[in-house]
C-alpha positions as CSV (number, residue, x, y, z in Angstrom):
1,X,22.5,96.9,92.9
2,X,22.6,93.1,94.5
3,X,22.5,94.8,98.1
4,X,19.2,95.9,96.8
5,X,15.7,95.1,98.8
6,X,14.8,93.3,95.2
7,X,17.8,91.3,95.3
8,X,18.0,90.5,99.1
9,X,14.5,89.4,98.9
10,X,15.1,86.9,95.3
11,X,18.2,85.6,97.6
12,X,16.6,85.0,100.6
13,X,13.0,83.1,98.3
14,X,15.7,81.3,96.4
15,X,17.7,79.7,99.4
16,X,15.4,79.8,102.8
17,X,12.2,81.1,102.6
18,X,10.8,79.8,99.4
19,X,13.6,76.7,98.8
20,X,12.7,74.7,95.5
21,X,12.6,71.5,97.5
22,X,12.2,72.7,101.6
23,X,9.7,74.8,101.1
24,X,7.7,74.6,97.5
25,X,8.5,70.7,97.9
26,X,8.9,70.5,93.8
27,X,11.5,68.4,91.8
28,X,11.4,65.5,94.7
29,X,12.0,62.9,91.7
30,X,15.8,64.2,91.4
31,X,16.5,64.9,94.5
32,X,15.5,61.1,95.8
33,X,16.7,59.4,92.7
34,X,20.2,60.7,92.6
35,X,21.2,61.9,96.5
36,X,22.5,58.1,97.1
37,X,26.0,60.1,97.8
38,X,26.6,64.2,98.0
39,X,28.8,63.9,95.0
40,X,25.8,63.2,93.0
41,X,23.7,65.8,94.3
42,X,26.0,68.4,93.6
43,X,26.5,67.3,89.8
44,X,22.7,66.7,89.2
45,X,22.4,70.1,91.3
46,X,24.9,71.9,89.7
47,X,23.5,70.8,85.6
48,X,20.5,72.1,87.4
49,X,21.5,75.2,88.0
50,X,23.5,75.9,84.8
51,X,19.7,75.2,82.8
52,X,17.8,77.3,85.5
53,X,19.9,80.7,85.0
54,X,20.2,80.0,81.3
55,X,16.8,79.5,81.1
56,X,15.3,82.5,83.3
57,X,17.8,84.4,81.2
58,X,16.7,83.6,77.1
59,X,13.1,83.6,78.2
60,X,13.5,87.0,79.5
61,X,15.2,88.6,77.2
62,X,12.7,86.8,74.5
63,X,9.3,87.6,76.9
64,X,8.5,90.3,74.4
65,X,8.7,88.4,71.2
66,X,6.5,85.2,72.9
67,X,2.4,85.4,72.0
68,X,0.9,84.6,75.1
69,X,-1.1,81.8,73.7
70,X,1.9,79.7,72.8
71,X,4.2,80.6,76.3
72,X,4.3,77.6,77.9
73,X,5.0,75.1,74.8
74,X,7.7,77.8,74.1
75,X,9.3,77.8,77.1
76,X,9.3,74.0,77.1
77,X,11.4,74.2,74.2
78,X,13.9,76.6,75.3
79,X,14.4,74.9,78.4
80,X,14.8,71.0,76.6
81,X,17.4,72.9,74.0
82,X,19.5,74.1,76.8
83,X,19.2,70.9,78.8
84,X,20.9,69.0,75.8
85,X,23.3,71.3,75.1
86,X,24.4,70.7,79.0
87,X,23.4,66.6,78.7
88,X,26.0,66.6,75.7
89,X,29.0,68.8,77.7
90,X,28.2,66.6,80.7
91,X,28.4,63.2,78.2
92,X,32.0,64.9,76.6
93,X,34.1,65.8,80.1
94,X,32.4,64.8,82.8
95,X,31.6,61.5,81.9
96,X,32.4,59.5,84.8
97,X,29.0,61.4,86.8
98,X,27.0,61.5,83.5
99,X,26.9,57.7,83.9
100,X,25.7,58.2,87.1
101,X,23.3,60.6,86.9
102,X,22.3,58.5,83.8
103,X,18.6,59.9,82.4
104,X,18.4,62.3,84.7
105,X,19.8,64.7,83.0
106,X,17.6,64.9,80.3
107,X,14.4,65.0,82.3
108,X,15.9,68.0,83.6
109,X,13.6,69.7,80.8
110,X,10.6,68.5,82.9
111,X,11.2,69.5,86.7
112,X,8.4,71.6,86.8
113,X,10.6,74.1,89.1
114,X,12.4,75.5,86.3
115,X,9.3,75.9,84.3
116,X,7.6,77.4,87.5
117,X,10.5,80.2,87.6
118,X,10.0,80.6,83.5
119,X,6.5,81.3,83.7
120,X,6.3,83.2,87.3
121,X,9.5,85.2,87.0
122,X,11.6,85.7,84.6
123,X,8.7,85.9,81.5
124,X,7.4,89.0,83.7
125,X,10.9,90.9,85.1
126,X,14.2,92.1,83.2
127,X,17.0,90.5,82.9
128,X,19.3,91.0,85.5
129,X,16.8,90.1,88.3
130,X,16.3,86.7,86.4
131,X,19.7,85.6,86.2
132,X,19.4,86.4,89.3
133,X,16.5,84.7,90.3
134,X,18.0,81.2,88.4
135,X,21.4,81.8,90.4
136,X,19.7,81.8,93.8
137,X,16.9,79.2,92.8
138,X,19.4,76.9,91.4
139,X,21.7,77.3,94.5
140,X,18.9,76.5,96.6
141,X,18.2,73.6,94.8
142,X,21.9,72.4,94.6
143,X,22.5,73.5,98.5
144,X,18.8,70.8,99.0
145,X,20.7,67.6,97.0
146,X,24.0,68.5,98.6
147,X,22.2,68.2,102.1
148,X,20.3,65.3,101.4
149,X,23.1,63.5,99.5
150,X,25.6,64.2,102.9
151,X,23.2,62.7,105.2
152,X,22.4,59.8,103.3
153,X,26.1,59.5,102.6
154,X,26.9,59.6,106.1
155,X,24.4,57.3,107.6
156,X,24.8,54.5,104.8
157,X,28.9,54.5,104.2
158,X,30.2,56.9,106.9
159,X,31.6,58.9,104.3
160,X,31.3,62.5,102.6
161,X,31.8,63.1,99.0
162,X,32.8,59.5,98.2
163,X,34.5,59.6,94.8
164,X,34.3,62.9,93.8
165,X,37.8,62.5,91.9
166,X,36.6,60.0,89.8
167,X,33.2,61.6,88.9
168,X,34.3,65.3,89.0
169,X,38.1,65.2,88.6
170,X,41.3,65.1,90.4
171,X,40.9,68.4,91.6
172,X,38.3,67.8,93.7
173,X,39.9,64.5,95.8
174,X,40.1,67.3,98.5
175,X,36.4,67.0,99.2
176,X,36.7,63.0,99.7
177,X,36.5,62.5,103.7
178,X,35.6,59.8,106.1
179,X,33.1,60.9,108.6
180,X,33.3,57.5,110.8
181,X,35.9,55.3,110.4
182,X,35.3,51.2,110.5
183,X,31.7,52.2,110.3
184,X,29.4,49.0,109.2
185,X,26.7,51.3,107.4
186,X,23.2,51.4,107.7
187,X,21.5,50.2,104.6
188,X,18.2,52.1,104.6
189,X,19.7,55.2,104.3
190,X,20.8,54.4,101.0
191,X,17.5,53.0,99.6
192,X,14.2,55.4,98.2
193,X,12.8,54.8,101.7
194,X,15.6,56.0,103.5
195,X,15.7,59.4,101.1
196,X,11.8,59.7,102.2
197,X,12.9,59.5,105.5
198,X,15.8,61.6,105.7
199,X,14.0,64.7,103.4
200,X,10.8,64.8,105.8
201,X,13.6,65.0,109.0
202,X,14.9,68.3,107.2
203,X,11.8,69.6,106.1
204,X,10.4,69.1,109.6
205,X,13.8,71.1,111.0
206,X,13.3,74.0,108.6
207,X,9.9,74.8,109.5
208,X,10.8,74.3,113.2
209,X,13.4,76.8,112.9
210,X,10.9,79.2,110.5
211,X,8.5,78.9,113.6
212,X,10.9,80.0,116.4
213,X,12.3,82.9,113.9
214,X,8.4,84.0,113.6
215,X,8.5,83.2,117.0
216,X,11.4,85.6,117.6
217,X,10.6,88.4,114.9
218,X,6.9,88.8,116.8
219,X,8.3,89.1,120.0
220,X,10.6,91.9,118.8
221,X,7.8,93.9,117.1
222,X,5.1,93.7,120.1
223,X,5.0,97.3,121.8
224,X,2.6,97.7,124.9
225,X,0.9,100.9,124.1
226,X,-1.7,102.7,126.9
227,X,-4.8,103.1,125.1
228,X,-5.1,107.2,124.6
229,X,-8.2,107.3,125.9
230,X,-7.3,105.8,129.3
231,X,-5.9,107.9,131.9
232,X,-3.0,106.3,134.4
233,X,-3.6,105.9,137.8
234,X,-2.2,108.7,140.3
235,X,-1.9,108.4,144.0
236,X,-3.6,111.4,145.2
237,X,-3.3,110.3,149.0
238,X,-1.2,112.2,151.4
């Protein structure tokens, strides 16, 4: 069933070719607010993901029962109930990066991405292709804060996952790594101007390499065909 040309093509909108951040360039306020470190992007992105497939999977299964005049404040408060039922699991074990993240969690319930997927997708398709859908959206989105986060982290402290013990739990001290030892830091990195910075550089690489695979995927397809109404030449000389 996931192998699919549906499927395939909800993975491939979810993570490349229609990214939350890379490509639809939604839910920026997140994903500059809280990428100071990659540890942080993967909580926020991870909460994030949780309320997306949750969310693309009650509004579904309720799409019928919904008047069409009242969708949208509906959805609304699906979406906000689910985000505080993850804001209060956040708040009771995983406290440490619920500080962090702070009140970001609860405006979750107005990125406009997860209401985009509500309305576009799963209020108009079953089920399974909108847990679906959420799954691959909110990886898309996690896999954007992740990158973000790493780069900033690694330009600003030379590190990669600082702290993820602390904030996600001692499980997860493997991820902790120091990308360049004795490194001094570079402080914009870390700042809002430096996430501006550092987004439009992957942006700008993503479309470059969307280009050269358009690039590449035209050159494959082009076939020289003789017109049928043109003869070819013959050599009728002795």
């Amino acid at each position: 069933m996931f192998f699919s040309e549906t499927y395939r093509k909800i993975t491939r909108d979810g993570l490349w070719d229609n990214n939350i951040v890379f490509s639809q360039n939604l839910a920026l306020c997140p994903l500059l607010a809280v990428t100071g470190t990659a540890t942080n992007g993967l909580g926020m992105g991870l909460a994030t993901l949780v309320v997306m497939i949750a969310s693309n999977g009650v509004i579904s299964v309720t799409r019928q029962l919904i008047p069409n005049e009242v969708r949208i404040p509906v959805f609304v408060l699906l979406i906000a109930s689910l985000v505080t039922i993850v804001d209060m699991v956040m708040n009771a074990w995983l406290h440490e990066l619920y500080k962090v993240l702070g009140l970001f969690i609860p405006l979750i319930v107005t990125n406009c991405a997860i209401l985009g997927r509500a309305e576009s997708f799963a209020s108009r398709n079953e089920l399974k292709q909108s847990l679906w859908d959420g799954l691959m959206m909110g990886l898309g989105f996690t896999i954007a804060l992740v990158a973000l986060g790493a780069a900033r982290e690694i330009l600003a402290a030379g590190t990669l996952f600082a702290n993820a013990s602390l904030l996600l739990g001692s499980a997860f001290s493997f991820m902790e790594m120091t990308i360049i030892p004795n490194y001094k830091g570079f402080l914009l990195t870390a700042l809002p101007p430096g996430g501006f910075i550092m987004l439009g550089f992957i942006i700008a690489g993503k479309r470059l390499i969307d280009a050269k695979r358009a690039a590449i995927a035209k050159a494959k397809t082009k076939v020289d065909v003789l017109p049928a109404d043109v003869e070819p030449l013959v050599n009728t000389t002795a």
